[in-house]
C-alpha positions in Angstrom: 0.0 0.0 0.0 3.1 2.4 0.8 4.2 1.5 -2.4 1.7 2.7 -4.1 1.3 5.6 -2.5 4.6 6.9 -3.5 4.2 6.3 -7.2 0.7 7.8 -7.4 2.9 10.9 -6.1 5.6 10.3 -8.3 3.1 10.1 -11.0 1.1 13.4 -10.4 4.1 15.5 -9.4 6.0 14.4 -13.1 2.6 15.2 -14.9 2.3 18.5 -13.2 6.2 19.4 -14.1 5.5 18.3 -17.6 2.4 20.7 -17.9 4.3 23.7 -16.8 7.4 23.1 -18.4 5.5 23.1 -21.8 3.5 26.8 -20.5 6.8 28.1 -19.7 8.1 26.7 -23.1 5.2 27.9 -24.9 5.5 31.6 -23.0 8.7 31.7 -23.5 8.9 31.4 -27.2 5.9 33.6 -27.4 7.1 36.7 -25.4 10.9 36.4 -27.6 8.2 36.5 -31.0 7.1 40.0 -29.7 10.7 41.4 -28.7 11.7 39.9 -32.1 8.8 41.9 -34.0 9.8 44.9 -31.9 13.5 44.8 -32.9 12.5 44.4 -36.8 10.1 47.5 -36.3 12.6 49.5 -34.9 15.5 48.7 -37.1 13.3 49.8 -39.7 12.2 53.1 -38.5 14.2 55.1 -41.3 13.7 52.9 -44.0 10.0 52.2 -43.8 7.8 53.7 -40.8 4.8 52.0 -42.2 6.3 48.5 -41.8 7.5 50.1 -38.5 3.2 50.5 -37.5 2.5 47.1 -38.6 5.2 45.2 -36.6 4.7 47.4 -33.4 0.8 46.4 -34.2 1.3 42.9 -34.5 3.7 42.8 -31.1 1.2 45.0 -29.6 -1.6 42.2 -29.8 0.3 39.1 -29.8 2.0 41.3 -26.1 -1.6 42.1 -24.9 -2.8 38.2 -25.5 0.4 37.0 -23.5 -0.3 39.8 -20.8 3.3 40.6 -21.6 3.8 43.9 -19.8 7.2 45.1 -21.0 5.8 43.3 -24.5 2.8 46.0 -24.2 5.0 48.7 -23.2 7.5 48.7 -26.3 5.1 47.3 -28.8 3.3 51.3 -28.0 6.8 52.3 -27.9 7.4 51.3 -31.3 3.7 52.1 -32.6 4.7 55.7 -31.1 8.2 55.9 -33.3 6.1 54.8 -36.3 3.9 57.0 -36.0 6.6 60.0 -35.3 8.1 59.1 -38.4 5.0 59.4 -40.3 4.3 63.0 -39.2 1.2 62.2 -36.8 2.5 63.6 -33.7 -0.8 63.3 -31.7 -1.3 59.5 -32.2 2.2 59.1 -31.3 2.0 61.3 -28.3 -0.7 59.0 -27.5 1.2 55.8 -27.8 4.5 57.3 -25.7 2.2 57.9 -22.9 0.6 54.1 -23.0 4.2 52.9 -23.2 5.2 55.1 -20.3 2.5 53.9 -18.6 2.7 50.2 -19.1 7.0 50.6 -18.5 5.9 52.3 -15.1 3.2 49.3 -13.9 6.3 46.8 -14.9 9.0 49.4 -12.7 11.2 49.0 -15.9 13.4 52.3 -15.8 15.4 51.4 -18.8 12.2 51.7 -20.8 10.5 54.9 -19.0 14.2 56.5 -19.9 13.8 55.7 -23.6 9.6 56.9 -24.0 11.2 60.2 -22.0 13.6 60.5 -25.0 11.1 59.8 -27.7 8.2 62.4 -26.0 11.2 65.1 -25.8 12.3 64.3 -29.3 8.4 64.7 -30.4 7.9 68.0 -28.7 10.9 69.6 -30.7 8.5 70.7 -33.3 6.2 71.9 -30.9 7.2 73.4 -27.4 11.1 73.6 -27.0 11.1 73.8 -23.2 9.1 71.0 -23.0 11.0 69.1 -25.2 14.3 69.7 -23.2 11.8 68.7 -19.5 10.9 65.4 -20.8 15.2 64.5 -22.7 16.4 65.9 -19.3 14.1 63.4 -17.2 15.6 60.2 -19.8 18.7 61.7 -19.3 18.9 61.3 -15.4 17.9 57.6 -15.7 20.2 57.0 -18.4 23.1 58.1 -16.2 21.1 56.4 -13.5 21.8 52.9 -15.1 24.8 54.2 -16.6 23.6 53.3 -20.3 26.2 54.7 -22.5 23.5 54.2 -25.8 20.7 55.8 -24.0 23.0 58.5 -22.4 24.5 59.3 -26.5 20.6 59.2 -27.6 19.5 61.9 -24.7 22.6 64.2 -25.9 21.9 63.7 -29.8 18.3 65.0 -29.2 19.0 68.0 -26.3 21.4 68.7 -29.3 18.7 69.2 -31.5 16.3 70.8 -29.1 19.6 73.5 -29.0 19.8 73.6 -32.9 16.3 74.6 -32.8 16.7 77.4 -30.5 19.7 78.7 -32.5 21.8 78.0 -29.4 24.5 76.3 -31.8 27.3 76.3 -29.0 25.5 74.2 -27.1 24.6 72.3 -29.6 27.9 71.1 -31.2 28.5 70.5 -27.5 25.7 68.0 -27.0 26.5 66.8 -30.4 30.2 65.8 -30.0 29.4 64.6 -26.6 26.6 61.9 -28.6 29.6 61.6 -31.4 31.9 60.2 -29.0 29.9 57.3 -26.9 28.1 56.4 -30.1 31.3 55.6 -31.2 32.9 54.3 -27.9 30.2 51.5 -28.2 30.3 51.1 -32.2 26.8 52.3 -32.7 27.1 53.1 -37.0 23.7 54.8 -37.5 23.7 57.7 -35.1 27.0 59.3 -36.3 25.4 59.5 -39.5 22.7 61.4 -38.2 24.5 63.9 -35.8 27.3 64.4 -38.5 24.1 65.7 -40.9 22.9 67.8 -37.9 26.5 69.7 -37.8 26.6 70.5 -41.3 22.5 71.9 -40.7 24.2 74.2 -38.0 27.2 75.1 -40.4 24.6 75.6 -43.4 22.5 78.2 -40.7 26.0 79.7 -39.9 26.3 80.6 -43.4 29.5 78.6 -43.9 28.8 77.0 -46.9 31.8 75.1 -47.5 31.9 73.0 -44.2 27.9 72.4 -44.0 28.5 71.0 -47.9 31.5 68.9 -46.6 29.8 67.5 -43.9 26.3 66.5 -45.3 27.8 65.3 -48.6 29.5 62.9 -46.2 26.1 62.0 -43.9 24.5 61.3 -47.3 27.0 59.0 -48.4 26.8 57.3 -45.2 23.1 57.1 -45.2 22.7 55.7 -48.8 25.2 52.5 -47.3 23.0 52.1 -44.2 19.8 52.2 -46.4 18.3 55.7 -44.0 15.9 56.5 -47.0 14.2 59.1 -44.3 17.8 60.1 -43.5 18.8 60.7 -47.1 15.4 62.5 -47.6 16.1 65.4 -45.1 19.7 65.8 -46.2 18.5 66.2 -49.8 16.4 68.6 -49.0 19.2 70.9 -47.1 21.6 70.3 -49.9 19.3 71.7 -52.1 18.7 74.9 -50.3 22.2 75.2 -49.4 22.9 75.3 -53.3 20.1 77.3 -54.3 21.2 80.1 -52.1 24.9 79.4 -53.5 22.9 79.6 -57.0 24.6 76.1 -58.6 21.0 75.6 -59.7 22.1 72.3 -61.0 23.2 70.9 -58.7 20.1 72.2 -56.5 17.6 70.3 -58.5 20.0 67.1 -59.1 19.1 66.4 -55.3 15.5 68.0 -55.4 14.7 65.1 -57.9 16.8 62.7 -55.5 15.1 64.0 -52.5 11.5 64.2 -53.5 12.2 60.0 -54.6 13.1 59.3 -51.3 10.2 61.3 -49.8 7.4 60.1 -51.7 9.2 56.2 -51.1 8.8 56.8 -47.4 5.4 58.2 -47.8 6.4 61.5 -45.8 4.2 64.1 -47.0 5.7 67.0 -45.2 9.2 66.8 -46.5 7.4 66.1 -49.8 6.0 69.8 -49.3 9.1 71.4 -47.8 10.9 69.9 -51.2 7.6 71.4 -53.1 8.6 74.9 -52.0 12.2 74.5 -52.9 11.0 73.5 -56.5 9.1 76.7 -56.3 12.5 79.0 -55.8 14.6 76.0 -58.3 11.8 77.4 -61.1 11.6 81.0 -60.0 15.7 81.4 -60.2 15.2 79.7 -63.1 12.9 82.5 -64.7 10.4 79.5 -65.0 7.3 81.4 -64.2 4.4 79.6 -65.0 6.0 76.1 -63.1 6.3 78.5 -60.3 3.3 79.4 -60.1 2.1 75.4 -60.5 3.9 74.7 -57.2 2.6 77.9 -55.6 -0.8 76.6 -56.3 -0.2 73.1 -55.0 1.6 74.6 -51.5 -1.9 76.7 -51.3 -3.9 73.6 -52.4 -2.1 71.6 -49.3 -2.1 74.5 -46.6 -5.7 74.8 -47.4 -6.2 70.9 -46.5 -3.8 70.9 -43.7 -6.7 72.1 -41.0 -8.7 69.1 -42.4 -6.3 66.6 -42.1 -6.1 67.7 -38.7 -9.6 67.4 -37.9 -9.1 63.8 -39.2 -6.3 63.3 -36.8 -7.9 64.5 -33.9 -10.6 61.9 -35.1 -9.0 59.2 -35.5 -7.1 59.9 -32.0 -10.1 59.6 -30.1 -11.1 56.7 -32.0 -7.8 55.2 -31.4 -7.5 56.1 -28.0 -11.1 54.6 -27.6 -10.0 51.1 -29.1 -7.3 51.4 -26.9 -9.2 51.3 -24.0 -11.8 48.8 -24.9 -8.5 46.2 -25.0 -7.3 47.4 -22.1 -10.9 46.2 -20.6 -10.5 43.4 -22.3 -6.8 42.6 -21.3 -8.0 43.2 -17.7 -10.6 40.7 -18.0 -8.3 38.2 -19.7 -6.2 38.7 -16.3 -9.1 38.3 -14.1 -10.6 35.1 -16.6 -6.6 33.5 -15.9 -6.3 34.4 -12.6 -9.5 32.3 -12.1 -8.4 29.7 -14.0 -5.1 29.4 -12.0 -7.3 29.2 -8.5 -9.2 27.0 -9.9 -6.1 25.2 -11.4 -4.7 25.3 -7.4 -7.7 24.2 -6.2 -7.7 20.9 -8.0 -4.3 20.5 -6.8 -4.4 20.6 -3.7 -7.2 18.5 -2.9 -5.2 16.1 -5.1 -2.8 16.4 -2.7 -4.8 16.6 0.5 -7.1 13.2 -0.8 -3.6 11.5 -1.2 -2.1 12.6 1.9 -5.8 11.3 3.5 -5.8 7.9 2.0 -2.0 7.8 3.3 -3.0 8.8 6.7 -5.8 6.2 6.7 -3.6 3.7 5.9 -0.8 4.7 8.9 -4.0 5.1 11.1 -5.1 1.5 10.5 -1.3 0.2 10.8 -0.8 2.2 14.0 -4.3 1.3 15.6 -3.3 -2.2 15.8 0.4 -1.7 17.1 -1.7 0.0 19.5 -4.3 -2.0 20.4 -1.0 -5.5 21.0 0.7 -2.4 23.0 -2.5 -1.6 25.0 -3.0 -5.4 25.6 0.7 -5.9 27.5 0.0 -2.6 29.2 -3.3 -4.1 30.7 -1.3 -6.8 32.1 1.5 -5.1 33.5 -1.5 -3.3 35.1 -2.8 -6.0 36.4 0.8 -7.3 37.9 1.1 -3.7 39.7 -2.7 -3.4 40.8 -1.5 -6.9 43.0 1.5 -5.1 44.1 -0.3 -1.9 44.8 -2.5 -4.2 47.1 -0.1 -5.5 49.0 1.8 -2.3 49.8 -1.5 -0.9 50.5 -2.5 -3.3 53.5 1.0 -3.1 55.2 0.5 0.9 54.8 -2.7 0.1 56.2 -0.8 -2.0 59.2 1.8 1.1 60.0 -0.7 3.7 59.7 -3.1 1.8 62.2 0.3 1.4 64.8 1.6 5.2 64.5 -2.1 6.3 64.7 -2.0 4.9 68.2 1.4 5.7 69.2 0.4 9.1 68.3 -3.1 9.0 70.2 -0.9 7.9 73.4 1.1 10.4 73.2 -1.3 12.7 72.5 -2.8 11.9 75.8 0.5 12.4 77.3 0.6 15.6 76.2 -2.8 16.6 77.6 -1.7 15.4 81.0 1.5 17.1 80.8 -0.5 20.2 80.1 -3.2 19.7 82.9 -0.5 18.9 84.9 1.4 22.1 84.4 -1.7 24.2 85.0 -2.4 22.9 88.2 1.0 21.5 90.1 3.4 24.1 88.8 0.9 27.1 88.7 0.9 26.9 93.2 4.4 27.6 93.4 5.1 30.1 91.2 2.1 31.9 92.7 3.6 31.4 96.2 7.3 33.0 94.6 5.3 35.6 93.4 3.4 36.0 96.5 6.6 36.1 99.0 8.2 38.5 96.2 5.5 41.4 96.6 5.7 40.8 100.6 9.3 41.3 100.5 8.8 44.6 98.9 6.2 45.7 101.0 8.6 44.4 104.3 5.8 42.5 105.5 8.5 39.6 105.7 11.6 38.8 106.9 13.8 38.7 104.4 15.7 35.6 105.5 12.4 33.6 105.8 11.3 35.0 102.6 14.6 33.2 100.9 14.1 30.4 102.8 10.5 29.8 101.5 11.4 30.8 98.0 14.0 28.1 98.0 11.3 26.0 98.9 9.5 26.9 96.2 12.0 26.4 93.2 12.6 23.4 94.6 9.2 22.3 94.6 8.6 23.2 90.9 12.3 21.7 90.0 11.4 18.3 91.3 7.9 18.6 89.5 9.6 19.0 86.3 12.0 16.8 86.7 8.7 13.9 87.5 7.3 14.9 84.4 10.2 14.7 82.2 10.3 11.3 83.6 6.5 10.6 82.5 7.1 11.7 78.8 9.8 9.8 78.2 9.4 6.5 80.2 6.6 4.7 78.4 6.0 2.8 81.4 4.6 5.3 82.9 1.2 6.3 81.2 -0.2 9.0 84.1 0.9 12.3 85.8 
């Protein structure tokens, strides 16, 4: 019966450690599907920010069907960056905050660094001082967890907030800074980036030469690392660094280039910026009526740009309301697999308890009759003593009787010896005390007054002495 006991444990303990070895299997593989789709979304931010939206989307609800926190929380990350990229700065303020959110609930400080970074590097078209609030806070945790990437990512971006504000000192400062740990940890894309932001700052300077040097050389760089965005806003600087220079051709050799890239990456509002600089190529050109064209289509586009922002605001809401009907739907998911795991528990551990019953039942039966052979000898030893105890009993019963009346007899003794002393040595001290108040008085002559005295102590001496006798001769039973 023992036997079996053990395997039946044996068995459900290996069938439970199968069943969650293939959950955490399962999980496992599943949560590194939705950092993988993550990764490829992110690498491809530059190249193509609308595969960027659809593999931060599929992350997002493969994360949300996992309950993958920090799955949730860069899947919006990502969805935010996508969205950046495409020029819809609302939805992906929107997204930033769910990811901030969801690195927050999961205490991830790594990821709540990098959303900082992002919101910061979204509000540089908007609100400069917020920008530099929110790359400041990313900044701190950076250093924090001493993340060289994220530190070089904080710099490259106040560099830009800076650039904006025409503070250009401080820029290059934050710029080289970003140069140097990007490097330090061999990070290739970056460099590009912040060496196309130097020559922006050297084309805003005026100095021509250097800002031409310097973003021929990001362009170059970008083209090998596939940035199309990249490539797209250096274009368009190169052509309005020549078109002020006048070296018309070469302006509109990387107009053409640059408009490519922008209408490859779908970014409409570089595809306008490079509109208006076709506008000044045709007007230097004395090209009038093409001028004109693109006058009319900037008007055309200004005059749908409050539109398109009603539709963006729309669809906002309408995302932010999805958003939130699969959060309720994530949090019942939760609740639906907490249950599920009580339940699971449950099941269990009355497994357990029934088994741990049926063993018990077993040792109870076992033990019940060692105990009832044990109980057997012990009535029999009892039975031995009980005799024994019988025996000592009646000689107790033998001494008890004989000290009972020793002790009555010399109880009685005692009771004499105290009647005795009341009335036989009570006289003579009464006559001592007599004779002693007569002598004081000198009713008495004093020798006389000895004399009798003496007669006195001797009378109580001797009557002491008899009934020290008494007590201790047992001969003698009276006074």
């Amino acid at each position: 019966m023992k036997k079996a006991y053990l395997l039946l444990i044996i068995f459900l303990c290996l069938s439970l450690s199968k069943v969650f070895a293939e959950v955490a299997i399962d999980g496992k593989e599943d949560t590194a599907q939705v950092n993988l789709l993550n990764r490829q979304g992110f690498g491809i931010r530059m190249t193509d920010h609308e595969q960027t939206l659809a593999k931060g989307q599929q992350a997002l609800e493969l994360a949300q069907k996992l309950n993958y926190t920090n799955g949730i929380a860069e899947s919006y990350r990502i969805l935010g960056i996508g969205e950046a990229y495409s020029r819809n700065s609302a939805v992906a303020i929107a997204d930033y905050l769910n990811a901030l959110s969801y690195f927050k609930r999961a205490n991830n400080l790594l990821g709540q660094a990098k959303v900082y970074n992002n919101i910061g590097n979204l509000y540089q078209e908007l609100d400069y001082d917020e920008s530099l609030v929110y790359l400041q806070k990313g900044l701190a945790i950076a250093k924090q967890l001493a993340n060289d990437k994220l530190i070089a990512s904080a710099y490259l971006n106040i560099g830009n907030v800076y650039q904006r504000k025409k503070n250009f000192n401080a820029s290059l400062d934050y710029y080289n800074k970003s140069r140097d740990l990007f490097v330090k940890i061999n990070e290739p894309v970056n460099p590009i980036i912040i060496l196309q932001n130097i020559g922006v700052i050297y084309y805003k300077l005026k100095q021509y030469d250097k800002a031409e040097k310097l973003l021929l050389e990001a362009n170059k760089g970008a083209k090998n690392k596939d940035l199309n965005t990249v490539i797209g806003t250096i274009d368009l600087t190169l052509s309005s660094l020549y078109l002020e220079r006048g070296r018309l051709e070469e302006a509109k050799k990387f107009l053409e280039e640059g408009v490519g890239y922008a209408q490859a990456t779908k970014d409409e509002e570089l595809e306008a910026e490079f509109t208006y600089n076709s506008y000044q190529l045709a007007f230097h050109q004395k090209n009038y009526p093409q001028a004109m064209s693109y006058l009319h289509t900037i008007y055309v586009r200004d005059s749908t740009l409050q539109a398109n922002m009603l539709s963006s605001d729309l669809s906002l809401m309408k995302k932010q309301h999805d958003q939130q009907e699969k959060q309720r739907e994530n949090e019942l998911i939760i609740e639906r697999q907490k249950n599920d795991r009580v339940k699971f528990w449950w099941a269990v551990s009355a497994s357990g308890l029934l088994l741990i019953v049926v063993g018990l039942l077993v040792g109870n039966v076992k033990r019940k009759a060692m105990t009832n052979a044990r109980l057997t000898e012990l009535n029999s030893e009892v039975s031995r003593q009980k005799d024994n105890l019988d025996r000592i009993n009646h000689h107790l019963e033998e001494i008890i009787d004989e000290r009972t009346r020793d002790l009555q007899i010399k109880n009685k003794k005692l009771s004499e010896y105290s009647s005795y002393l009341s009335h036989q040595i009570r006289g003579p001290i009464a006559t001592l005390k007599g004779l002693m108040n007569l002598e004081k008085e000198g009713l008495v002559d004093q020798e006389e007054c000895i004399n009798m005295m003496n007669k006195c102590v001797s009378d109580i001496d001797e009557k002491i002495i008899d009934m020290t006798d008494i007590l201790h001769d047992p001969k003698r039973t009276s006074f």
